[in-house]
C-alpha positions as CSV (number, residue, x, y, z in Angstrom):
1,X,45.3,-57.7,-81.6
2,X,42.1,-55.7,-81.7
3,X,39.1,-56.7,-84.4
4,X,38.4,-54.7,-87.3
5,X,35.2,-53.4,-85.8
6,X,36.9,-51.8,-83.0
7,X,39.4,-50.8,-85.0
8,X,36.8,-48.9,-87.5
9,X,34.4,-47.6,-84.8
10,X,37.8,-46.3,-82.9
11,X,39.3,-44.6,-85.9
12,X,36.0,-43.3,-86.5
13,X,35.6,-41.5,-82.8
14,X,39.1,-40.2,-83.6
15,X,38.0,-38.6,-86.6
16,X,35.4,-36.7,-85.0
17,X,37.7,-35.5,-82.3
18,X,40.0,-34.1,-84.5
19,X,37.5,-32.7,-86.5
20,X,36.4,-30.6,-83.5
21,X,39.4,-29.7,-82.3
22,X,40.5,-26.1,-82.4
23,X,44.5,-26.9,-82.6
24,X,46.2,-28.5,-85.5
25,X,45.8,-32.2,-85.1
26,X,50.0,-32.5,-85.0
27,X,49.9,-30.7,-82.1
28,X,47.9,-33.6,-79.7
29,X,49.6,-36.5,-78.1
30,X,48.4,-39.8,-78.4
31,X,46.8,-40.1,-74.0
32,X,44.7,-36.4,-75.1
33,X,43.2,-38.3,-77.9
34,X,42.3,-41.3,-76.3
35,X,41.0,-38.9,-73.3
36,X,38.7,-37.4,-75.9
37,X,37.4,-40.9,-77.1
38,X,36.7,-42.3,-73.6
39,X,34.6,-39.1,-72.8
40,X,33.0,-39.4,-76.4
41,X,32.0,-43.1,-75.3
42,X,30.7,-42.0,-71.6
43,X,28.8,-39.5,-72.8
44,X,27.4,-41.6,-75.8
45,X,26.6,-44.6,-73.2
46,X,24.7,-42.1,-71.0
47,X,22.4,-40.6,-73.6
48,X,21.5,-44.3,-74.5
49,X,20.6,-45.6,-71.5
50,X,18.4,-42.7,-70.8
51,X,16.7,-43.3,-74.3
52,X,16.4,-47.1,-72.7
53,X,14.4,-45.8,-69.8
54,X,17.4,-46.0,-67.4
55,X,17.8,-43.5,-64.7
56,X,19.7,-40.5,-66.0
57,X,23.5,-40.5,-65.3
58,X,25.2,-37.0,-65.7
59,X,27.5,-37.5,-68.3
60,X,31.1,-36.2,-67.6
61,X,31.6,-32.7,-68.3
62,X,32.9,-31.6,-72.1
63,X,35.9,-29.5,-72.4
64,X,36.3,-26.0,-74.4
65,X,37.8,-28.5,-76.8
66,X,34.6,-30.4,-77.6
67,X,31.8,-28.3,-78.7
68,X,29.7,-30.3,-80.6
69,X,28.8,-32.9,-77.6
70,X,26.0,-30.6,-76.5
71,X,24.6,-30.2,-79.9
72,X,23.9,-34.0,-80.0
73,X,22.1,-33.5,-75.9
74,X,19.0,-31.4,-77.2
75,X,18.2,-34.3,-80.2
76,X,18.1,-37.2,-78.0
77,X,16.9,-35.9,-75.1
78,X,13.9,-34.5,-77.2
79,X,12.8,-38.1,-78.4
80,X,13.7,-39.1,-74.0
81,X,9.7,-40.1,-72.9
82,X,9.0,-37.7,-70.2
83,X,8.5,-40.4,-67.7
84,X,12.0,-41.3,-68.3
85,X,13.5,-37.7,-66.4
86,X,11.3,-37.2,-63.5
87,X,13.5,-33.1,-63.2
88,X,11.5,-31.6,-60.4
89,X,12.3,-35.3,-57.8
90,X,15.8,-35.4,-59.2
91,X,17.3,-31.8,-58.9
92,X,14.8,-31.3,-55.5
93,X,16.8,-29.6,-52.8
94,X,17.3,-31.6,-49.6
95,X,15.4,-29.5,-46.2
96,X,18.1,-27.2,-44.1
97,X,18.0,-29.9,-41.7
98,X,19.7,-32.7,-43.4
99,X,22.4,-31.0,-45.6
100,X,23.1,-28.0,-42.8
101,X,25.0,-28.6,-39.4
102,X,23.4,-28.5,-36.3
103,X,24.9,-25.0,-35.3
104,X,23.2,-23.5,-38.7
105,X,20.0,-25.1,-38.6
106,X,19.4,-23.3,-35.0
107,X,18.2,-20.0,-34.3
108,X,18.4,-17.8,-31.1
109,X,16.4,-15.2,-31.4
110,X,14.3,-12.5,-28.4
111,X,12.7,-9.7,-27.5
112,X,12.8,-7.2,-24.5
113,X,10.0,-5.0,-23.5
114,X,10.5,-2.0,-20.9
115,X,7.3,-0.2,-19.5
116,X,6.5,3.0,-17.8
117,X,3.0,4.1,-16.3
118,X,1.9,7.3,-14.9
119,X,-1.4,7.4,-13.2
120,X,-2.8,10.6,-14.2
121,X,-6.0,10.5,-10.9
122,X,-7.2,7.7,-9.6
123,X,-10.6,7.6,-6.8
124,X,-8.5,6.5,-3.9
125,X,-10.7,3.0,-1.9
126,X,-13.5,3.9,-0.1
127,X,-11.9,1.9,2.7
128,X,-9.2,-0.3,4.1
129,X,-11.1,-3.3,2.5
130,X,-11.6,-1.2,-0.8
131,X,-10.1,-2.0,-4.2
132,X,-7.3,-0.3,-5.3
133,X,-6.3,0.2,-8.9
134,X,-4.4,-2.9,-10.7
135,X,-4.2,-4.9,-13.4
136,X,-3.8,-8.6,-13.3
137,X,-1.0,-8.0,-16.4
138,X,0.9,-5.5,-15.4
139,X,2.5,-5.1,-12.4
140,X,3.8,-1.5,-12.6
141,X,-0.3,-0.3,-12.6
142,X,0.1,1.5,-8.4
143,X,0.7,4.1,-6.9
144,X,4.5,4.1,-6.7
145,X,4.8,2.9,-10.3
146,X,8.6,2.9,-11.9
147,X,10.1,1.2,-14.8
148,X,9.1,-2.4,-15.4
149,X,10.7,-5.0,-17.7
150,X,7.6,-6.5,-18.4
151,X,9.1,-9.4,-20.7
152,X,12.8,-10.7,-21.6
153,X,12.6,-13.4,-23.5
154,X,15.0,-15.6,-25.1
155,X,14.2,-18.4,-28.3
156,X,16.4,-21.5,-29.3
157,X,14.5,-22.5,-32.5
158,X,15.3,-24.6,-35.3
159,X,14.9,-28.6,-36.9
160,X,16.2,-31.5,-35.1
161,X,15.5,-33.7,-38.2
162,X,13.6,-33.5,-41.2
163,X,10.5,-34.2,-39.6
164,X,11.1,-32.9,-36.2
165,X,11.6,-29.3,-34.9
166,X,12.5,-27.7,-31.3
167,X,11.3,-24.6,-29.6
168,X,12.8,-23.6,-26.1
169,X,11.6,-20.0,-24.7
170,X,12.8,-18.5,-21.3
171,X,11.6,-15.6,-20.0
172,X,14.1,-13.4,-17.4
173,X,11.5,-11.0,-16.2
174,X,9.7,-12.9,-14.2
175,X,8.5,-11.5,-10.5
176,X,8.9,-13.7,-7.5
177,X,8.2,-12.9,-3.6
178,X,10.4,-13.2,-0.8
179,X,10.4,-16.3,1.0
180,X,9.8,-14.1,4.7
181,X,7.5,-11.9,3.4
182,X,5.6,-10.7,0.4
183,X,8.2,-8.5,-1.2
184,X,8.7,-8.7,-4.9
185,X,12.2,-9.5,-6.6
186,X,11.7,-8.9,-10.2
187,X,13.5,-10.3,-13.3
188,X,14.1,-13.8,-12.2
189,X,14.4,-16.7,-15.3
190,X,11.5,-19.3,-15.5
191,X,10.6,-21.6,-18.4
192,X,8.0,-20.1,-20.6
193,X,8.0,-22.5,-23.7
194,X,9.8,-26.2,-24.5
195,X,8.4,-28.1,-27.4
196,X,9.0,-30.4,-30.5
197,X,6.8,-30.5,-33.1
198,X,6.8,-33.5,-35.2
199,X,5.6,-32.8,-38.7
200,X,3.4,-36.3,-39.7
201,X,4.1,-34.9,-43.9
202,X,6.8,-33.6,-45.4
203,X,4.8,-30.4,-46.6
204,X,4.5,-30.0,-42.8
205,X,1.0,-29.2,-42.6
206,X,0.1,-32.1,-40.3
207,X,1.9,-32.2,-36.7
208,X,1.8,-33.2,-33.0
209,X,3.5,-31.3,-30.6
210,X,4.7,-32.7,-27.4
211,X,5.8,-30.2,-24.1
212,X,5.0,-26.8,-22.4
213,X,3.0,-24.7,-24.7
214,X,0.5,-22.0,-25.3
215,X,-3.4,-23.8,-24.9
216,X,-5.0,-23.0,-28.2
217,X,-8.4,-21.3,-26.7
218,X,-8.5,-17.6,-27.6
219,X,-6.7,-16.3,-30.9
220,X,-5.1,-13.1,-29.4
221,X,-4.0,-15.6,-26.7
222,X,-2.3,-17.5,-29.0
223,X,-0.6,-14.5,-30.5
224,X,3.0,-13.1,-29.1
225,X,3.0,-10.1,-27.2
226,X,6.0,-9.0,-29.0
227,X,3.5,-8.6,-32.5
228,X,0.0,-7.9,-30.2
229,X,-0.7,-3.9,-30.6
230,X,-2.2,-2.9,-27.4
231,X,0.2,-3.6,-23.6
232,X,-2.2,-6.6,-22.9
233,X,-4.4,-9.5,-23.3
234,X,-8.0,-8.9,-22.4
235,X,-9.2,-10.2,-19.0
236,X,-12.0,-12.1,-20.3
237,X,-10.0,-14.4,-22.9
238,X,-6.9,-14.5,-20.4
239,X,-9.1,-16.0,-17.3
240,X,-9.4,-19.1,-19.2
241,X,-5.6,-19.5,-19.3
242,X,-3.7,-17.2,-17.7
243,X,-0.1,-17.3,-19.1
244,X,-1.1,-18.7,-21.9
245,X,0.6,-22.3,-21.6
246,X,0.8,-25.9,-20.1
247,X,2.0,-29.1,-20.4
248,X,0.4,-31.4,-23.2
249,X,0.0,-32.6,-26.4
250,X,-1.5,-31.4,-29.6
251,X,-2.6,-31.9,-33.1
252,X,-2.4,-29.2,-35.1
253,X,-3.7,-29.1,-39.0
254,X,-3.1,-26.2,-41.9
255,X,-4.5,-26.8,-45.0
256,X,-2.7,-25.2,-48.6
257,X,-4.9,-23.0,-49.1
258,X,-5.1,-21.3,-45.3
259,X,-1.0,-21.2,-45.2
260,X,-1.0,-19.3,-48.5
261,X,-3.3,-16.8,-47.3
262,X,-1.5,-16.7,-44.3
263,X,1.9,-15.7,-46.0
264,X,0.5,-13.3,-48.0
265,X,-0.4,-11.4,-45.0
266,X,2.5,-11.9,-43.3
267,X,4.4,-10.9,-46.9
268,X,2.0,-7.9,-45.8
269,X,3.2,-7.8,-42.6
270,X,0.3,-7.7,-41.1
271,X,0.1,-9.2,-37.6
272,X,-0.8,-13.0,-37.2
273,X,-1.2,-14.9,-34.3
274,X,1.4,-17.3,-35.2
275,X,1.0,-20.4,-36.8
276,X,-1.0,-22.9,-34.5
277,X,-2.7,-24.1,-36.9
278,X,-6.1,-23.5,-38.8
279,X,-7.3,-26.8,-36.8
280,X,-6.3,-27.7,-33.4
281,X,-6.8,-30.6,-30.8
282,X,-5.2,-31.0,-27.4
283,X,-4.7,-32.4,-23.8
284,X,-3.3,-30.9,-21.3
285,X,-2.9,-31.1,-17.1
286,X,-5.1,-27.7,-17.1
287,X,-3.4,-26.4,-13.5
288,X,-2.1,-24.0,-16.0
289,X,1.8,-22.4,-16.3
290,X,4.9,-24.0,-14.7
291,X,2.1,-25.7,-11.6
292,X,2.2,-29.3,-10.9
293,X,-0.9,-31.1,-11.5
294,X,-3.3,-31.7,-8.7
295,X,-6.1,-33.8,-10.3
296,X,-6.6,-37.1,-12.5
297,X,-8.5,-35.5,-14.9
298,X,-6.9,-33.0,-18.1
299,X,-7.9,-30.1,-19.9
300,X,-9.2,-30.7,-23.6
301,X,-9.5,-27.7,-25.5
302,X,-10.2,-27.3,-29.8
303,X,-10.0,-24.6,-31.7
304,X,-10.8,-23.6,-35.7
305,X,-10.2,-20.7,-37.4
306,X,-10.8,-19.8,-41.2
307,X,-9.3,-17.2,-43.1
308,X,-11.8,-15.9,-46.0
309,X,-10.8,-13.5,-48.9
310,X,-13.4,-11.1,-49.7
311,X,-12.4,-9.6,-53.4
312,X,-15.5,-11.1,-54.7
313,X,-17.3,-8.3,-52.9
314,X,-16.0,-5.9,-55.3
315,X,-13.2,-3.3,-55.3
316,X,-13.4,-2.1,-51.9
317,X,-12.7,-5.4,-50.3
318,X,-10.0,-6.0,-52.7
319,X,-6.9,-7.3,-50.6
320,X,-8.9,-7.8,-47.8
321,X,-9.1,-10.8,-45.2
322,X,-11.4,-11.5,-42.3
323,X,-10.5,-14.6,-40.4
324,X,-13.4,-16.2,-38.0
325,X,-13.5,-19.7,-35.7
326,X,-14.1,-20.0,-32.4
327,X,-12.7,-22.7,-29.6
328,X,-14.1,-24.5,-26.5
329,X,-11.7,-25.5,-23.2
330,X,-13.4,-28.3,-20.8
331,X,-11.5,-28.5,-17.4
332,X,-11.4,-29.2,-14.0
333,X,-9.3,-26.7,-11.7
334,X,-8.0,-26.9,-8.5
335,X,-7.2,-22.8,-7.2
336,X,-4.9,-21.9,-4.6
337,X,-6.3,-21.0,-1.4
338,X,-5.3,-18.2,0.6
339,X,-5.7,-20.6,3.9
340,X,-2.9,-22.0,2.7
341,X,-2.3,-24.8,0.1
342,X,-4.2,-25.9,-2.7
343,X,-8.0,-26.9,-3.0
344,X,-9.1,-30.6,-2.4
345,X,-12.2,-29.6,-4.5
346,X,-12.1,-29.7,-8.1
347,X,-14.4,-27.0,-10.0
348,X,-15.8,-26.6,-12.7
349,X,-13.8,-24.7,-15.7
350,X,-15.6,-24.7,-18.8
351,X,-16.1,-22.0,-21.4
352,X,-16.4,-21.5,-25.2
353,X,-14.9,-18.5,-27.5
354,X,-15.7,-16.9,-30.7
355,X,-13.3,-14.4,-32.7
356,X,-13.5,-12.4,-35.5
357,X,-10.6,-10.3,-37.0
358,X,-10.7,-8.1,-40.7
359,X,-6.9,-7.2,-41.2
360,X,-6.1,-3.7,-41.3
361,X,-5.5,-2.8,-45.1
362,X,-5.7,0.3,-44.3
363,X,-8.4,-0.3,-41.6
364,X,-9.7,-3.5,-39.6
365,X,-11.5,-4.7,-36.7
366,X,-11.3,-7.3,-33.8
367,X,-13.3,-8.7,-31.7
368,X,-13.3,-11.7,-29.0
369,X,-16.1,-13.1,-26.7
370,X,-16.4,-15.6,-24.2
371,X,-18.9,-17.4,-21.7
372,X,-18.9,-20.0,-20.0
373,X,-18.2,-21.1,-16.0
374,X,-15.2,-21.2,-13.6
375,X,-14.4,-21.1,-10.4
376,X,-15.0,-17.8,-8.2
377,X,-14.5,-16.3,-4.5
378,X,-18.0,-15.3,-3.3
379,X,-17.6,-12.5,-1.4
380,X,-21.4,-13.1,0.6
381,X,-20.7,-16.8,1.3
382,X,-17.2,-16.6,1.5
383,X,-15.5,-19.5,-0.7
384,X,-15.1,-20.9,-3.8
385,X,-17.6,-21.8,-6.0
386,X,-18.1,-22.5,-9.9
387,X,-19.9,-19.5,-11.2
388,X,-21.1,-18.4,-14.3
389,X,-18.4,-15.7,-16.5
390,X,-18.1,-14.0,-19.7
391,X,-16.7,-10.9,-21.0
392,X,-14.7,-9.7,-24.6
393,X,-13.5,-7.0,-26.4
394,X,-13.6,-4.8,-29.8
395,X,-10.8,-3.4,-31.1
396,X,-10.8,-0.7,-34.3
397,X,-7.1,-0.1,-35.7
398,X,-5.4,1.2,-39.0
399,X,-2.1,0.4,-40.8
400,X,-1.1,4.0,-41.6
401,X,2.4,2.4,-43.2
402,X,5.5,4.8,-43.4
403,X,5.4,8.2,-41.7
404,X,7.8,10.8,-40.9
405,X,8.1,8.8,-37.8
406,X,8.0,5.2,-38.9
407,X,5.5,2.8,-39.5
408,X,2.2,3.6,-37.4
409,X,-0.6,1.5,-36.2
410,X,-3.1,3.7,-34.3
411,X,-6.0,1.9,-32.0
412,X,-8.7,1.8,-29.9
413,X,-10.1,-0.9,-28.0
414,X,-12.8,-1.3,-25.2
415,X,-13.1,-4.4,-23.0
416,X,-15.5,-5.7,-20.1
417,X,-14.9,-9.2,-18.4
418,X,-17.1,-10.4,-14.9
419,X,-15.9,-13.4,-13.7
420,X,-13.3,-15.2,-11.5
421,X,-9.2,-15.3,-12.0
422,X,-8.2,-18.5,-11.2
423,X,-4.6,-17.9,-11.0
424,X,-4.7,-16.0,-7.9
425,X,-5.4,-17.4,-4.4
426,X,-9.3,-18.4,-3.9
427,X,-10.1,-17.2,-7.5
428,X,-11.3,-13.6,-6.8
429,X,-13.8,-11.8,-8.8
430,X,-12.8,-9.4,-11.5
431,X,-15.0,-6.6,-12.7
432,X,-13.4,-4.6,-15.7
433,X,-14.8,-2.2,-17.7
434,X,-11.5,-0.5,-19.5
435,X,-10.7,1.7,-22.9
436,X,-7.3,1.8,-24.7
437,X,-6.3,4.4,-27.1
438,X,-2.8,4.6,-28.4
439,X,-0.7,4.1,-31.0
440,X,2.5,1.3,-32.0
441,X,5.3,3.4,-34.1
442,X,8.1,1.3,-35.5
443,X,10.9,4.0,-35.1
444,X,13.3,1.3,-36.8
445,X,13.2,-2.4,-38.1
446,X,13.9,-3.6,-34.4
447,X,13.1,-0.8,-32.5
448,X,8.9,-0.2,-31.2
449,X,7.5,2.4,-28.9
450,X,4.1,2.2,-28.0
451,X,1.8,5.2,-26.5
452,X,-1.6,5.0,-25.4
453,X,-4.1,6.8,-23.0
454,X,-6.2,4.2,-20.4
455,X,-9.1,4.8,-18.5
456,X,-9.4,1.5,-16.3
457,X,-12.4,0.7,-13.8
458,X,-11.3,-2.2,-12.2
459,X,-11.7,-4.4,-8.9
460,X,-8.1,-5.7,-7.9
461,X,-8.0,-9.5,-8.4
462,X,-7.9,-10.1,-3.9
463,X,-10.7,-11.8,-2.2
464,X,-10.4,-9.6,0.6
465,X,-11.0,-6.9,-1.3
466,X,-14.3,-5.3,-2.1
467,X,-15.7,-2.6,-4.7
468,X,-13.6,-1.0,-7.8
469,X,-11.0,1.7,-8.7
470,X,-11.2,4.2,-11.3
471,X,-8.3,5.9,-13.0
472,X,-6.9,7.5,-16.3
473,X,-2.8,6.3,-17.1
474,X,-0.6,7.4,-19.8
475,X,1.1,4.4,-20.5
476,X,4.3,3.8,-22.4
477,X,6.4,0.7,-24.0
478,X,9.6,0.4,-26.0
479,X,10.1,-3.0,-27.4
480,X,13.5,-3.7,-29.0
481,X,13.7,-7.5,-30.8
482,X,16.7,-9.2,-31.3
């Protein structure tokens, strides 16, 4: 037999629930009564044990027929200390990667580019031995010319873990020669990028990376051809690390502050150079893309860069952002010789960069320098030697936004390099004086065509050539993303 507390505080709850009740009290049964009581008590038990200090426990939801429960929520939780209901840690939503399956948490993602260039003149080699124009980028520069799929590529991205994230690039338009002779066969697949980045923070701003990828020397290096505005990179940034990548490790820091700026511009969509940090450390074999290592030594490079925002100058810089740093690359580099083989003699590889970019809003500028020493064919002594280089570019263009044709980014750029290019056998000298004018349309969200006029003076990238060729090209690109 129950006591007459119970008995009073029971007949009390009861009371209340037939108070609230919409239908006529005759009309309940005894178990819907004593189902309204037991959530009555829940609920009650909940609210004090918050009041206590307890971790909050959701209290069980109150039917239609019990509306005066959440009147009573608002009083006691208003006398809750705040300590007591840390909200923002509680209700925080768990990262894609620990809530999602692994076939959602994925990405595969690419981009195609298809060129066409038409020499317009060119001053034919003064002799057998002359130099005949070509460009260490783009295949396609000669005199027969054709269609070239400069790039395929292909992207598996996404999180592993929380803390722990996977990019895999392959690119199918890769050029190799025929084993009995030295025909090209284009479009073959070869490993561009295969990385994880572990993320030392759960904001992510701190992480190592681990695998095959681009050498952080040389912003518009760093940057993906499928967002860079003119065909190519510039010789004199691109000697240092021709294709861009190699196997290593890195430590790679953003502060708050840079990664807001950062995704404003994006937000803008302006054109970044992707998200390798605004400080970055690394070690890698320094033979360069896809080539085994042939030395006991390994490339250190670092690199800084600082986005500033310069609306305290006064209305006309409002929105604007110029982003500066610089980076330094200490190597040494064994080159293929044409003899046959690779060099038993390491050389010296060494050189330092400075950039300088103001973001087109409408207009911008951007600029990249380098100097330093690598090695070098010398055409009087006739081998390899570590020689002094150096060499840059400037490059005015304007965001023009929507036109009747899509969104337009006009530009010109000029760029001059003298130095050596490693990746080719015995390291032949480049001399490269070249200007760029053209314009990127967007004709649709994943459709780009590119137009420009060139006038090149270049000597080809082949020891056993000599002197340079001069010529003007109407060049053309349509780049579809997918």
């Amino acid at each position: 037999m129950k006591s007459k507390p119970h008995r009073a505080r029971y007949g009390l709850a009861a009371t209340i629930a037939l108070a609230i009740c919409p239908a006529p009290a005759a009309a309940q049964t005894v178990q819907e009564l004593q189902r309204q009581i037991d959530e009555l008590k829940a609920q009650i038990k909940a609210l004090t044990d918050a009041q206590k200090g307890a971790v909050t426990v959701a209290a069980p939801a109150i039917p239609p027929a019990a509306p005066a429960a959440p009147a009573a929520q608002p009083q006691l939780a208003a006398t809750t200390p705040p300590a007591s209901a840390p909200a923002p840690r509680i209700a925080a939503a768990k990262p894609p990667s620990a809530r999602a399956p692994w076939y959602e948490r994925f990405r595969l993602r690419g981009y195609t580019q298809l060129r066409y260039n038409a020499v317009l003149d060119e001053d034919g080699p003064p002799s057998d031995t002359g130099s005949r124009l070509r460009s260490v980028h783009d295949s396609s520069i000669n005199e027969d010319g054709g269609f070239l799929l400069r790039r395929v590529r292909l992207v598996l991205q996404g999180d592993i873990t929380d803390r722990l994230q996977l990019y895999f690039q392959h690119d199918f338009g890769t050029a190799v020669n025929n084993q009995s002779s030295a025909e090209r066969r284009e479009n073959f697949g070869q490993l561009r990028d295969v990385y994880v980045d572990w993320f030392l923070d759960p904001e992510r701003r701190l992480r190592l990376r681990f695998g095959q990828s681009k050498v952080p020397f040389g912003w518009e290096n760093l940057q993906s051809s499928s967002n860079r505005v003119p065909f190519d990179r510039s010789d004199a940034m691109n000697s240092g690390v021709p294709g861009e990548r190699d196997v290593g490790m890195n430590l790679y820091y953003t502060p708050d502050r840079v990664q807001a700026i950062w995704d404003r511009l994006t937000k803008a969509k302006q054109k970044l150079f992707g998200n390798y940090g605004a400080f970055g450390l690394s070690v890698y074999n320094g033979q360069g893309t896809n080539r085994t290592e042939r030395n006991p030594t390994v490339m250190k490079v670092a690199m800084a860069t600082w986005p500033i925002e310069l609306d305290r100058l006064g209305p006309l810089f409002r929105g604007q952002v110029l982003e500066v740093g610089g980076s330094a690359l200490f190597n040494r580099f064994r080159p293929e010789l044409r003899s046959g083989g690779v060099s038993t003699q390491s050389y010296r590889d060494e050189r330092v960069g400075f950039h300088a970019i103001l973001y087109p809003q409408p207009f911008g500028i951007q600029t990249e320098w380098t100097s330093g020493y690598g090695p070098q064919f010398d055409s009087d002594l006739r081998m390899v030697r570590s020689s002094p280089l150096g060499g840059g570019y400037v490059q005015l263009m304007g965001n023009l936004g929507r036109t009747p044709v899509g969104r337009a980014i006009p530009y010109v750029r000029w760029q001059r390099y003298r130095g050596g290019w490693k990746a080719n056998a015995d390291a032949p000298r480049l001399e490269t004086d070249e200007w760029e004018a053209g314009v990127e349309l967007q004709l649709v969200e994943a459709l780009e065509l590119t137009l420009a006029y060139a006038r090149m003076e270049r000597r080809e990238a082949d020891s056993r050539r000599t002197g340079r060729a001069t010529g003007d090209l109407i060049r053309t690109q349509l780049q579809f993303t997918y």
